[in-house]
C-alpha positions as a printed NumPy array, in Angstrom:
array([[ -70.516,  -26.783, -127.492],
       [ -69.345,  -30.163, -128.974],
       [ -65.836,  -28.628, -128.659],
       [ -66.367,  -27.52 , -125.195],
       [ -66.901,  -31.075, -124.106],
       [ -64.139,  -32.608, -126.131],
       [ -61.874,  -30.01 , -124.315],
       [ -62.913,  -30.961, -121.25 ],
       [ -63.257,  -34.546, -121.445],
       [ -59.506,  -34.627, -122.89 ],
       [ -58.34 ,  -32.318, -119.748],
       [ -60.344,  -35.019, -117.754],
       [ -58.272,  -37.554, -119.303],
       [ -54.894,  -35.609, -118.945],
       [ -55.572,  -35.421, -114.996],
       [ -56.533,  -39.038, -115.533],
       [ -53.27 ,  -40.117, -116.809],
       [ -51.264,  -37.775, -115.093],
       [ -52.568,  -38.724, -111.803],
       [ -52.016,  -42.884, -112.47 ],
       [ -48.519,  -41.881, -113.927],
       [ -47.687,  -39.684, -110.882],
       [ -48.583,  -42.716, -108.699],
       [ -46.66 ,  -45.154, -110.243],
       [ -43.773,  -42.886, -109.905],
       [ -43.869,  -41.93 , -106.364],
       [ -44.45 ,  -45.673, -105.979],
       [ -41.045,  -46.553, -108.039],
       [ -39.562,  -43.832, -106.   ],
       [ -40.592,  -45.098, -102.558],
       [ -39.94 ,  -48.962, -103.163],
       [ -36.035,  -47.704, -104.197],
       [ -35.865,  -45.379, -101.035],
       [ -37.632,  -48.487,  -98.798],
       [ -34.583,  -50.798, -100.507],
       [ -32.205,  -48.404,  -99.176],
       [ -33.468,  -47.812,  -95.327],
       [ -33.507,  -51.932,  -95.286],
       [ -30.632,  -52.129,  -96.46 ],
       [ -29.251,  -50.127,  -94.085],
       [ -31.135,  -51.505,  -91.552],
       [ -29.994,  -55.246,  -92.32 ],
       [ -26.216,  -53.665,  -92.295],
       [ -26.753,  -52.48 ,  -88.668],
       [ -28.026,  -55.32 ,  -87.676],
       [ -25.368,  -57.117,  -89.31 ],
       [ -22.872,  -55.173,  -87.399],
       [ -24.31 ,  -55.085,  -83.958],
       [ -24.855,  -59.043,  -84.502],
       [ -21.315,  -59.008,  -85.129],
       [ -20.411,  -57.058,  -82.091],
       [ -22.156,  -58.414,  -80.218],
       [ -20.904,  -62.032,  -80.616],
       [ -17.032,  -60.72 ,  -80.634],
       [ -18.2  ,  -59.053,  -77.244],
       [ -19.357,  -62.41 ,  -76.501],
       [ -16.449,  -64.08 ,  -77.214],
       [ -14.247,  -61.502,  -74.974],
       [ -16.604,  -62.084,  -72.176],
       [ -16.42 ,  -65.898,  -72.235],
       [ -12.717,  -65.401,  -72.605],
       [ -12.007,  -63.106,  -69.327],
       [ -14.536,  -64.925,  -67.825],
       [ -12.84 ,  -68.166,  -68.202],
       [  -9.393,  -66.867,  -67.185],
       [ -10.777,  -65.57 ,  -64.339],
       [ -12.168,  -69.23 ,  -63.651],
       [  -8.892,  -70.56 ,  -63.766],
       [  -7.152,  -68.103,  -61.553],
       [ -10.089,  -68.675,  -58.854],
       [  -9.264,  -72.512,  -58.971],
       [  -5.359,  -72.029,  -59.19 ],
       [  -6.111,  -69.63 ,  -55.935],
       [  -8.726,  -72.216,  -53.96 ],
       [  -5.688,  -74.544,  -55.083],
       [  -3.31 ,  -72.85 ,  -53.46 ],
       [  -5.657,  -71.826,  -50.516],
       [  -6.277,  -75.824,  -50.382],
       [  -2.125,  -76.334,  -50.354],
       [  -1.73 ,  -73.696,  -47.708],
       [  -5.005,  -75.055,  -45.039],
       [  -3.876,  -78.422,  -45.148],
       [  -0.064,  -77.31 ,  -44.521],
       [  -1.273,  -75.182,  -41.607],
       [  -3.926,  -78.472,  -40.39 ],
       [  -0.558,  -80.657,  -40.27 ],
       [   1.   ,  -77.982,  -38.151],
       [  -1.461,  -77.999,  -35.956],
       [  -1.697,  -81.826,  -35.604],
       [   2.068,  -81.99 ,  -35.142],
       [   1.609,  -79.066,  -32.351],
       [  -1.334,  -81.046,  -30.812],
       [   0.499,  -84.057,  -30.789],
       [   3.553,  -82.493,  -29.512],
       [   1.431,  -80.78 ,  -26.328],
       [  -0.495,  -83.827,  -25.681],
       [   3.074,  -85.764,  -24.618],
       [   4.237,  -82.941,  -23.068],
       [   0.954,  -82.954,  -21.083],
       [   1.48 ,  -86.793,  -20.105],
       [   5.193,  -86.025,  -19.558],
       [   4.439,  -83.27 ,  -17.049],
       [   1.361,  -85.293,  -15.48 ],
       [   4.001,  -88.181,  -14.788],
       [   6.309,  -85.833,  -13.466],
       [   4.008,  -84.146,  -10.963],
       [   2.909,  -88.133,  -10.335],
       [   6.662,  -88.604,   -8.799],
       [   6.755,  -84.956,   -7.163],
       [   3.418,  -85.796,   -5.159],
       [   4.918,  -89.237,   -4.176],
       [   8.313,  -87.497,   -3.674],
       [   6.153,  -84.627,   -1.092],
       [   4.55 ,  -87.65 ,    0.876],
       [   7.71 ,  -89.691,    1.439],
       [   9.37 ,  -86.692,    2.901],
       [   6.096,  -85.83 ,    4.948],
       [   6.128,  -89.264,    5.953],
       [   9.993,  -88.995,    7.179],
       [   9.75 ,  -85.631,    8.406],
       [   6.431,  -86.65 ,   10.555],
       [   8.656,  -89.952,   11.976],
       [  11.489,  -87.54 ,   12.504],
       [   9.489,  -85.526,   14.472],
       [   8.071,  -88.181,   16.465],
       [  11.701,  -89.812,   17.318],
       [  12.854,  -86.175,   18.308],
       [  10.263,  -85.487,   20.562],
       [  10.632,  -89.187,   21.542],
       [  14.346,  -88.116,   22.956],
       [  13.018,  -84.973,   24.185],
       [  11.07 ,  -87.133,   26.457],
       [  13.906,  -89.73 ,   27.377],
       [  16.637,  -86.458,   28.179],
       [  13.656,  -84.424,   30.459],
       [  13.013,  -87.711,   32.605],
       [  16.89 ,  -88.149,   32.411],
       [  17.72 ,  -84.74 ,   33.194],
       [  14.642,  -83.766,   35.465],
       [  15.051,  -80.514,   33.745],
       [  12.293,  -79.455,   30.745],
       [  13.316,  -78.185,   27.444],
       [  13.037,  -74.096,   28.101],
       [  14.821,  -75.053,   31.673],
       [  17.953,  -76.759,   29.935],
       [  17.921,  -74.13 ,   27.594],
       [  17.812,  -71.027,   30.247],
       [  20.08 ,  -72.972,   32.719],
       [  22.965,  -73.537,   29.629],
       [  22.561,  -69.678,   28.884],
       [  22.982,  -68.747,   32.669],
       [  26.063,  -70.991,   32.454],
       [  27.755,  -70.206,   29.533],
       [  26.867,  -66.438,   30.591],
       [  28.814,  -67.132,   33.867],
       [  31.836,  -68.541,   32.483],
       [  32.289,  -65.821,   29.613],
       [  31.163,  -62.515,   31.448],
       [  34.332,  -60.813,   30.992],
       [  35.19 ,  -61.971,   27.496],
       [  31.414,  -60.926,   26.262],
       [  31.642,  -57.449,   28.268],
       [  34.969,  -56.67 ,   26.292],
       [  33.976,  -57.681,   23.38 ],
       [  30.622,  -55.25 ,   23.475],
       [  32.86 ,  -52.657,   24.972],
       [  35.336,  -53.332,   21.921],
       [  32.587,  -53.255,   19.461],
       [  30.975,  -49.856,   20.552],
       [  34.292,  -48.264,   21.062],
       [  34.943,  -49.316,   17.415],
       [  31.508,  -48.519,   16.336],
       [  31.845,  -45.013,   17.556],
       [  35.257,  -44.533,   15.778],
       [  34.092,  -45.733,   12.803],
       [  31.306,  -43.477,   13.175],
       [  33.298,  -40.048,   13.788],
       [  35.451,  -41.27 ,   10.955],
       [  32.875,  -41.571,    8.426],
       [  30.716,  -38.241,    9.484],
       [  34.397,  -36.409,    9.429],
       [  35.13 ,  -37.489,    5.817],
       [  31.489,  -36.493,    5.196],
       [  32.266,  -32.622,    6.188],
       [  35.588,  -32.798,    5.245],
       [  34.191,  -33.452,    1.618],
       [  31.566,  -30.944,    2.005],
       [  34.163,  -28.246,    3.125],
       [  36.274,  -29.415,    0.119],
       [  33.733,  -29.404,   -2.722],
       [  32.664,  -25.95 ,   -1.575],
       [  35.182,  -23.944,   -0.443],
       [  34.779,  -20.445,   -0.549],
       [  37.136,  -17.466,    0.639],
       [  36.137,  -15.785,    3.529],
       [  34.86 ,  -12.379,    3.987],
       [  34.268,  -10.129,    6.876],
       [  32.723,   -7.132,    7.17 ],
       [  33.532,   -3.446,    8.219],
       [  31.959,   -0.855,    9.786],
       [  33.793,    1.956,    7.406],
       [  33.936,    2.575,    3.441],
       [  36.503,    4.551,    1.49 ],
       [  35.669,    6.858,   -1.249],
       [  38.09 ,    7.968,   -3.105],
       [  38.36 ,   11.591,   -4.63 ],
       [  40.368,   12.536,   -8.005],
       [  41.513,   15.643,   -5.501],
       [  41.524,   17.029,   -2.412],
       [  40.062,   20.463,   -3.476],
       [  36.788,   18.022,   -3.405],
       [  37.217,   17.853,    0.226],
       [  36.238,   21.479,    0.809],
       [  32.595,   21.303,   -1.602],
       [  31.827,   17.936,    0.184],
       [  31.687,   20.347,    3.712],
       [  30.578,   23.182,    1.559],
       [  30.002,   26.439,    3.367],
       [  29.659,   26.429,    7.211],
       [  29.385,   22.51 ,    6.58 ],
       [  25.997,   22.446,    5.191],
       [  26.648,   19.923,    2.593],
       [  28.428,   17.327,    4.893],
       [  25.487,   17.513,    7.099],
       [  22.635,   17.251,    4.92 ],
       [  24.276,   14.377,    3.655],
       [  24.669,   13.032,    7.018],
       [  21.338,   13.992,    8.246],
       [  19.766,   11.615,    5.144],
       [  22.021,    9.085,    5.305],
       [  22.491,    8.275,    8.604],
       [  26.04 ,    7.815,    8.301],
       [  29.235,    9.89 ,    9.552],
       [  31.805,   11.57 ,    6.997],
       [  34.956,   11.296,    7.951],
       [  37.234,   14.263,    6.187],
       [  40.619,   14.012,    7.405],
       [  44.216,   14.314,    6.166],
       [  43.989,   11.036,    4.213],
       [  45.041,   12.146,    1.087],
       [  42.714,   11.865,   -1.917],
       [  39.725,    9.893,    0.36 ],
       [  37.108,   10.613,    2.516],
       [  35.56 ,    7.725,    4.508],
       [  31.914,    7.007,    5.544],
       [  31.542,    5.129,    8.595],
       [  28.282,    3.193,    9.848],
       [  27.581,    0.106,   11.284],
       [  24.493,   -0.112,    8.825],
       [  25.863,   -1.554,    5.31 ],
       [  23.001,   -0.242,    3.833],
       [  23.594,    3.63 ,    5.026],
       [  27.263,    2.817,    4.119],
       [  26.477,    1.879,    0.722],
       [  23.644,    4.459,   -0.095],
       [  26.098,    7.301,    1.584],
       [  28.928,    6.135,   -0.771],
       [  26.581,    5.655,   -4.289],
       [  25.473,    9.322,   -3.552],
       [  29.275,   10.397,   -2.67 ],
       [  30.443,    8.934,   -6.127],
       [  27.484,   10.256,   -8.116],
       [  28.202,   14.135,   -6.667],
       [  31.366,   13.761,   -7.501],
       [  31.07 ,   12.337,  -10.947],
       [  28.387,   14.969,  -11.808],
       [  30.341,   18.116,   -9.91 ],
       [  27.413,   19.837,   -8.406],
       [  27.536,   19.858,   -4.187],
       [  24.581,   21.572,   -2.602],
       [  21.964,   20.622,   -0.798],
       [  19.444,   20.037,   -2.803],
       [  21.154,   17.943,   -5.244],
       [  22.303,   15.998,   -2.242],
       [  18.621,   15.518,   -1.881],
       [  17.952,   14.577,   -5.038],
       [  20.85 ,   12.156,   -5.33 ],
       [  20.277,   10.5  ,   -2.141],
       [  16.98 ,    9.435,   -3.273],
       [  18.161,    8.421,   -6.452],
       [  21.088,    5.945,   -4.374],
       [  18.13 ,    4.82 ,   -2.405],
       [  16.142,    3.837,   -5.375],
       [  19.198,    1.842,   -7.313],
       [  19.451,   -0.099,   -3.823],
       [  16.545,   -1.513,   -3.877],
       [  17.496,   -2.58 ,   -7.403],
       [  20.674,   -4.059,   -5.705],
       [  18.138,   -5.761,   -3.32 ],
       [  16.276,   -7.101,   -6.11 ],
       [  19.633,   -8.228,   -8.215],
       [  20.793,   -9.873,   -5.189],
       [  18.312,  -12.156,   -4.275],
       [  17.981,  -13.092,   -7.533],
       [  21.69 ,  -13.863,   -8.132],
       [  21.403,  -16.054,   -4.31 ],
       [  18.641,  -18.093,   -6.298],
       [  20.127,  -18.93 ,   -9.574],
       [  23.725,  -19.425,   -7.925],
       [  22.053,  -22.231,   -5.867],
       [  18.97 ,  -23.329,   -8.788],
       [  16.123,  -22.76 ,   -6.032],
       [  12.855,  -22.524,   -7.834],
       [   9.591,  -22.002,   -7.177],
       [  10.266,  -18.959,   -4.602],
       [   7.777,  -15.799,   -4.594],
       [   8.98 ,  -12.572,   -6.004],
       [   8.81 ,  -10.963,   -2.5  ],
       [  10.4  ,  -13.737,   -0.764],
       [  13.069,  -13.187,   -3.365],
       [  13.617,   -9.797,   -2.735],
       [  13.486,   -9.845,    1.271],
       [  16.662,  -12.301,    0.525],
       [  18.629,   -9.664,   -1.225],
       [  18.078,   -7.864,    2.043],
       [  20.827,   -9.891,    3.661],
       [  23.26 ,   -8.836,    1.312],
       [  23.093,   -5.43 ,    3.295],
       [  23.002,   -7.539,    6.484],
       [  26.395,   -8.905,    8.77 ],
       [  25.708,  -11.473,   11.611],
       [  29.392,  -11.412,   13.888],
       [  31.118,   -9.664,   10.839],
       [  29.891,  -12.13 ,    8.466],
       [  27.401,  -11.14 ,    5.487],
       [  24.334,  -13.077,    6.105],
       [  23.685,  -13.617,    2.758],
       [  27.314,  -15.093,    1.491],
       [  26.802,  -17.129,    4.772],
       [  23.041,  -18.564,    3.853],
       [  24.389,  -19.357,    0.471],
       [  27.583,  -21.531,    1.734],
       [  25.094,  -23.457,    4.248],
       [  22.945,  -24.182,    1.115],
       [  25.832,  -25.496,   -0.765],
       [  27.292,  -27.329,    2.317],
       [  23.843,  -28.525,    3.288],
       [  23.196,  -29.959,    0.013],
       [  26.554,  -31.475,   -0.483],
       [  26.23 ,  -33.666,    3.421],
       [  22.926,  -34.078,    2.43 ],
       [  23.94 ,  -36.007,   -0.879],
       [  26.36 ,  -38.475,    0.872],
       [  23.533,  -39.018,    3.722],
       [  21.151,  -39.942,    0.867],
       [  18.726,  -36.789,    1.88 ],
       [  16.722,  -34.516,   -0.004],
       [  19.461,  -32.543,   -1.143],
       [  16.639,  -30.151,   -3.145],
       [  14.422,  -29.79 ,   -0.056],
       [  17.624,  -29.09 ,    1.998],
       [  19.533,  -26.281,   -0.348],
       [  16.405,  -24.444,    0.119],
       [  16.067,  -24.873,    3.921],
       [  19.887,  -23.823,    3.9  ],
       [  19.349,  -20.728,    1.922],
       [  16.328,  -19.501,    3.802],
       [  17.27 ,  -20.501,    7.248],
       [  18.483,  -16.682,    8.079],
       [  15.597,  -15.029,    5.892],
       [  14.426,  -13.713,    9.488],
       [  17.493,  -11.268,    9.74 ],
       [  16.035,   -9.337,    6.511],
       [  13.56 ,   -8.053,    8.889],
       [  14.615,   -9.043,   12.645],
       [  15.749,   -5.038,   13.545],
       [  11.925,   -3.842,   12.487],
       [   9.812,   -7.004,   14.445],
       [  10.095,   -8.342,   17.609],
       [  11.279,  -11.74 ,   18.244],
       [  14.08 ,  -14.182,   17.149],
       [  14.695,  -14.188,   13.528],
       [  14.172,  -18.074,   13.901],
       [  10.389,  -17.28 ,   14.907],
       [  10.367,  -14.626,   12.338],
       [  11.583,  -16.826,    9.723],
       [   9.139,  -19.079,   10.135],
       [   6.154,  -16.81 ,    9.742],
       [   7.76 ,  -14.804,    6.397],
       [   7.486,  -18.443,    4.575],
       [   4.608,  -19.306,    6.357],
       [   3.058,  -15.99 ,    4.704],
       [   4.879,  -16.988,    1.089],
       [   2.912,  -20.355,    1.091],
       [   6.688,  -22.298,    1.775],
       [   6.79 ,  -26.085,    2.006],
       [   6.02 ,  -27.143,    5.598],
       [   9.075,  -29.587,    4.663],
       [  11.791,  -26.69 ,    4.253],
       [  10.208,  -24.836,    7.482],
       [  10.675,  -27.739,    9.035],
       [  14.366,  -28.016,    7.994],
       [  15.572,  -24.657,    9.088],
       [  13.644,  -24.021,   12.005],
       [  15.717,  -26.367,   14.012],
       [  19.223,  -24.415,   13.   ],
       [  19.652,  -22.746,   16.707],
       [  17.836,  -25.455,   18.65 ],
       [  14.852,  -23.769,   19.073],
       [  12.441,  -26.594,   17.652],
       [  13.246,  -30.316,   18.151],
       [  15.38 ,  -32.005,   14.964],
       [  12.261,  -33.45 ,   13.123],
       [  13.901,  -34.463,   10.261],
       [  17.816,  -35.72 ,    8.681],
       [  17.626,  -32.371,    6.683],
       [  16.593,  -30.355,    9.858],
       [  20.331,  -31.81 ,   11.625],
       [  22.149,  -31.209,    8.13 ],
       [  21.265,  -28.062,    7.915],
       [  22.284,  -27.193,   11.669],
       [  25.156,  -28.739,   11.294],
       [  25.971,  -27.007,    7.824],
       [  25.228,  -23.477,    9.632],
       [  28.071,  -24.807,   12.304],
       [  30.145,  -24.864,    9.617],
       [  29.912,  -21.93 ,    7.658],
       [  30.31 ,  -20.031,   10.936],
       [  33.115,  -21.945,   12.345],
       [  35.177,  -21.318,    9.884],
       [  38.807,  -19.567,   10.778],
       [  37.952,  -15.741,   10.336],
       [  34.283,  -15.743,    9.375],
       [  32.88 ,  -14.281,   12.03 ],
       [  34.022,  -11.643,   14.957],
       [  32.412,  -11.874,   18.309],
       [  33.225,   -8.811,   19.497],
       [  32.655,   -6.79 ,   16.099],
       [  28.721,   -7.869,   16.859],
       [  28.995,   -7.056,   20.057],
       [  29.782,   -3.785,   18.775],
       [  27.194,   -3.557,   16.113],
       [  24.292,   -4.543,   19.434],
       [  25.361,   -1.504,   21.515],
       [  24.682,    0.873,   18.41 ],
       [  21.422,   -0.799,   17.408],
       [  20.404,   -0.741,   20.989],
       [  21.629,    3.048,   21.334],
       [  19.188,    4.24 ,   18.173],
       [  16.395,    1.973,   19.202],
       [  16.353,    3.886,   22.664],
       [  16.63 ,    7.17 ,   20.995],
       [  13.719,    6.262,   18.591],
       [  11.739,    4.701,   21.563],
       [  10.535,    8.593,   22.355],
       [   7.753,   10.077,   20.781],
       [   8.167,   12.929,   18.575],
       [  11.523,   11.302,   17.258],
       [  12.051,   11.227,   13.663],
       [  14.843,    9.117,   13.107],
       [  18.231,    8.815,   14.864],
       [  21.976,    7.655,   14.049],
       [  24.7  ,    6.205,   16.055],
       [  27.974,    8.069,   15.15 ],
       [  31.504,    8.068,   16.072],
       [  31.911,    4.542,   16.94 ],
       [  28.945,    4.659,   19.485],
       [  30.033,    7.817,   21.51 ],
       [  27.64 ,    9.844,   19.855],
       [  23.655,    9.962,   18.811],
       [  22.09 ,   12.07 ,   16.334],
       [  18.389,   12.789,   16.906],
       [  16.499,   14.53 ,   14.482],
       [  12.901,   15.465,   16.039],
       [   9.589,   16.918,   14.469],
       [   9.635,   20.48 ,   14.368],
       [   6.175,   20.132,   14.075],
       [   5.749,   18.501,   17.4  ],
       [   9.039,   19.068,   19.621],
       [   9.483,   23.16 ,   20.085],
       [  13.034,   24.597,   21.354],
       [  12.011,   24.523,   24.985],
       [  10.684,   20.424,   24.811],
       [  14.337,   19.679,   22.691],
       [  16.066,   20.286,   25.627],
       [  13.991,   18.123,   28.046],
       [  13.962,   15.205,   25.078],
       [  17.73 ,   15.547,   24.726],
       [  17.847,   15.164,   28.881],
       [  15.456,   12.915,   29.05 ],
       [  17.066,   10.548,   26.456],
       [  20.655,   10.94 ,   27.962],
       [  18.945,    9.71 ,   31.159],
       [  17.499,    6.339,   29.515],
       [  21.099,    5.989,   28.092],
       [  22.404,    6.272,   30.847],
       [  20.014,    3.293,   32.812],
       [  19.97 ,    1.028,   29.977],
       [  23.289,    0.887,   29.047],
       [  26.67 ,    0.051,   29.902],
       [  29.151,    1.549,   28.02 ],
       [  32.867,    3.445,   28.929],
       [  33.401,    6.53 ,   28.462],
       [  30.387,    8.706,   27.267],
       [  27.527,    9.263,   25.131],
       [  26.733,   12.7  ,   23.27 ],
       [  23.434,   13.233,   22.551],
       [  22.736,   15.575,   19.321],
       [  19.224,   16.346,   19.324],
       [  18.299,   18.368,   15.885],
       [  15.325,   20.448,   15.903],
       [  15.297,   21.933,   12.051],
       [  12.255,   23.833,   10.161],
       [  12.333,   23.722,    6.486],
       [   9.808,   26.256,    4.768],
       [   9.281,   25.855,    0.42 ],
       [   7.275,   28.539,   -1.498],
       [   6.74 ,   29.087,   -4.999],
       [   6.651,   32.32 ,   -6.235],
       [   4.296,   32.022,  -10.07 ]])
């Protein structure tokens, strides 16, 4: 029991002393670690202390150089204001004399201004003073002296005044004609085309005369199918290698020839490819049409023109007026016009166009009634023209007063283009009238298809519709046009009339 005790109370005492050692220990231990976080600590603070004042010292030193550049600058602001304050004392200055320099001189003007007033006012006075004196002298007022001198001097120099106002109008006038004939003169000059008449006739030319024979073709059917769709007479004769189409149209001429040359070129004559071809020429002429209007507006650098207006200008290519192609003729008037037109000081734009549109009633003038003036006028009336250029070409035959300097230019351009030696043949339109009237009174009856003038005039061909006109009524339409022929026109010689009654039947057989 006693040793039970003892063993406990020294285990109590172990723990005892174990427990006093253990805290003196962990004391030891945590006064050494506590030295070392201080120490630390009082190193860090050292450091940032140190930092902090070199940061310091930096700051104080940018801070004091940028002190002194603010001061050198206000310095130099400072320089620079009181610099630009003398300037403007000196310019002050400067104005203020000029001020009083200018006030003294307008001083002087204004005593200058009344002194002349003052001697113009006394001037005045003394003249009207002697006025006085010479009307009670004279017995005669002022506007009496003055009419009764004029009368007078009037009186003594009649004859020498009359020739000298008879001299001056006599030279006026030649100076006049001079100028306006170096004017055209220099038109003519700077345009000065060749000149160019037309025919009634056109050659084509075969690579032999065995070709002669397939153009007839059997009984003639081929030479008169292609008549009958052209319009147009073949003339196969003993001109060697050539056959020649004859028509006073130049569009029938044309189309008749195309077909000729593409028959030939592709070798097969019969009447349906003469058909076939004939359209075909028909269709590449309005092409022409189209080409040639074109080429009339770039050749003369009109813009602005519609499409259709365009092409109804390529219609004059196919057109003569006396012999002369319209449309060669409408483009030397635009040239012309616009050449007087820029030594008159005109509108030499306004005017080409007024030149080359002042015929553009001929495209048409054989399908409308009325002058192709009037007709003219309503085609670019239609196409939304400038009232201006209608205005300009209207005038060309006198129709419409001159209402304008380009209206006379162009007149007087047209003049000239068909004044020219050669350009145009009075009796080769003459001609040309007599057919158109022939056809027109062939195509006047009803039941008439279409109908050409042949053999220089002495012979119609009307082709009627089976349809409507039977063998019997042929006869009495052939009579009865002979008969209006004969009443309407005057002509030597006379006229035959081939009426052509033909009935064309197509079946397929499937």
């Amino acid at each position: 029991m006693n040793s039970l005790i003892l063993s406990i109370g020294i285990t109590v005492g172990a723990l005892v002393v174990g427990s006093v050692l253990g805290y003196y220990a962990r004391q030891t231990i945590a006064r050494k670690q506590a030295g070392t976080i201080e120490a630390k600590l009082n190193k860090l603070i050292t450091d940032a202390k140190t930092q902090a004042k070199e940061t310091l010292l930096r700051g104080q030193e940018k801070y004091n150089k940028i002190l002194e550049e603010i001061k050198e600058r206000e310095k130099e602001s400072q320089i620079h204001f009181t610099k630009t304050e003398e300037r403007m004392e000196r310019r002050e200055r400067n104005l203020e004399q000029r001020v009083g320099e200018i006030e003294k001189q307008d001083f002087l003007l204004k005593t200058k201004v009344q002194k002349i007033r003052k001697i113009k006012d006394e001037l005045e006075d003394l003249r009207q003073t002697q006025f006085k004196k010479l009307e009670e002298v004279a017995k005669l007022s002022q506007d009496q002296a003055r009419e009764e001198l004029l009368a007078l001097a009037e009186k003594e120099h009649q004859d020498v005044l009359w020739e000298r106002i008879v001299r001056l109008k006599r030279e006026g006038e030649a100076e006049l004609n001079k100028k306006a004939q170096e004017i055209i003169a220099l038109a003519i000059q700077r345009y000065a085309s060749s000149v160019a008449s037309e025919i009634t006739s056109t050659t084509v030319n075969l690579p032999s005369d065995e070709l002669k024979g397939r153009i007839i073709g059997k009984e003639g059917r081929n030479i008169k199918v292609l008549e009958r769709l052209t319009g147009v007479e073949i003339l196969v004769d003993d001109t060697p290698g050539a056959v020649v189409v004859s028509a006073f149209d130049p569009v029938r001429r044309q189309i008749a020839k195309m077909t000729l040359d593409k028959l030939l070129l592709d070798g097969r004559i019969q009447p349906a490819r003469i058909e076939e071809t004939v359209e075909k020429a028909k269709e590449e002429i309005g092409r022409k049409i189209q080409e040639a209007g074109e080429a009339a507006v770039y050749d003369t650098g009109v813009a602005g023109l519609d499409p259709r207006l365009i092409k109804l200008l390529g219609r004059l290519r196919f057109r003569t007026s006396y012999g002369q192609n319209v449309l060669l003729h409408s483009l030397e008037v635009a040239h012309l016009a616009a050449a007087i037109a820029a030594e008159l000081g005109a509108d030499t734009v306004l005017t080409k166009k007024a030149g080359l549109l002042h015929d553009i009633g001929k495209a048409v003038d054989h399908e409308i009634q009325g002058s192709h003036v009037e007709i003219g006028r309503n085609i670019l009336k239609k196409f939304n023209v400038d009232e201006k250029v209608i205005t300009a070409m209207q005038a060309h035959h006198e129709e419409y007063p001159y209402e304008t300097l380009e209206s006379i230019i162009v007149q007087v351009a047209d003049a000239i283009s068909g004044a020219r030696p050669g350009a145009r043949k009075d009796t080769l339109e003459a001609y040309l009238k007599r057919l158109e009237e022939l056809e027109n009174i062939a195509n006047s009856f009803a039941g008439v298809e279409k109908s050409y003038a042949i053999q220089a005039g002495r012979e119609v061909r009307v082709f009627v519709k089976p349809e409507e006109i039977d063998d019997l009524g042929a006869y009495k339409l052939a009579k009865e046009i002979a008969n209006k022929i004969h009443d309407d026109l005057k002509y030597p010689g006379e006229i035959k009339v081939n009426l052509i009654r033909e009935t064309r039947v197509v079946e397929y057989a499937r």
